[in-house]
C-alpha distance (Angstrom), angle and dihedral (degrees) to the residues before:
residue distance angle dihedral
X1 . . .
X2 3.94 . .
X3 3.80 120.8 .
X4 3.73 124.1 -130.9
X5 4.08 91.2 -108.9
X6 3.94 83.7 60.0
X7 3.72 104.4 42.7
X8 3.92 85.9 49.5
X9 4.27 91.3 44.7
X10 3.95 81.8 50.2
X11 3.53 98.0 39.5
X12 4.25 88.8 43.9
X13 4.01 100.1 45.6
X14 3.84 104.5 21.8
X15 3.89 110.5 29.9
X16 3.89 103.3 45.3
X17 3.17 101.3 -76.8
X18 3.84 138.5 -85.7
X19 3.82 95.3 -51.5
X20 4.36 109.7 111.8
X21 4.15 82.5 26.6
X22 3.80 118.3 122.6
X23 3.48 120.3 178.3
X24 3.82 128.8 -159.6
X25 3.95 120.5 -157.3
X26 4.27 140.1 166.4
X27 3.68 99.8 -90.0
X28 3.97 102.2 -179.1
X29 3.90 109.5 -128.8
X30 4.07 96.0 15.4
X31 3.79 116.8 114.6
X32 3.20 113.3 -58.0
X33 4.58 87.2 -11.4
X34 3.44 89.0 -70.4
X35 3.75 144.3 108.7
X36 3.87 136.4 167.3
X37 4.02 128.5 -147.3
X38 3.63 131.3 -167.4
X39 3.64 111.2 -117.8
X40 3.93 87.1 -122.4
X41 3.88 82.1 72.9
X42 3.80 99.4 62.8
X43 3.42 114.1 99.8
X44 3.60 97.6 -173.3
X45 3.97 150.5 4.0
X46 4.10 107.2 -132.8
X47 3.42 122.5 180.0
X48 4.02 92.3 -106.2
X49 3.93 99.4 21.7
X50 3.32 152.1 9.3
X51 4.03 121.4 -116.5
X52 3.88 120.1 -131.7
X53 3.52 115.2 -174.7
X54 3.99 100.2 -54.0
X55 3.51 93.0 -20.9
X56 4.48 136.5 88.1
X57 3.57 125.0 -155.6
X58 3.56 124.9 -166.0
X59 3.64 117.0 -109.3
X60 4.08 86.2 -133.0
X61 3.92 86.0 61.0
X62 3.82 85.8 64.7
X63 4.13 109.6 101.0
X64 3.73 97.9 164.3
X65 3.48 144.5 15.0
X66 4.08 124.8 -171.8
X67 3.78 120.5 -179.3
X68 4.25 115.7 -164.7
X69 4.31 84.9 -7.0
X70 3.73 90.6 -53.9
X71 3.92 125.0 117.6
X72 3.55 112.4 -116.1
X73 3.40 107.0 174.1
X74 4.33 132.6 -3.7
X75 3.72 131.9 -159.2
């Protein structure tokens, strides 16, 4: 089983980059608690989050992530 930190590490430094990524997470408050990002919008991969702009979300918010259309990895 691969955690979201890994699929996005592989996805980041062996598949092209984040580019064609879209990545949907529990965002407390958002429609229906959730929100998506383009992978073009994360700043950084931390150990226990990733940073959006001024913002870091939990990698166990992450429920799916889809690279080019295609599900890479489900919660």
């Amino acid at each position: 089983m691969s955690y979201p930190l890994q699929v996005l590490n592989r996805l980041k430094w062996g598949e092209g980059g984040l580019s064609g990524t879209v990545v949907t997470y529990v965002h407390r408050g958002g429609p229906d608690d959730l929100a998506m990002i383009n992978g073009e919008e994360i700043a950084e991969l931390g150990r226990s989050f990733f940073t959006v702009g001024q913002g870091r979300i939990p990698y166990h918010r992450i429920l799916k992530i889809e690279k080019d259309g295609k599900v890479v990895f489900q919660a």
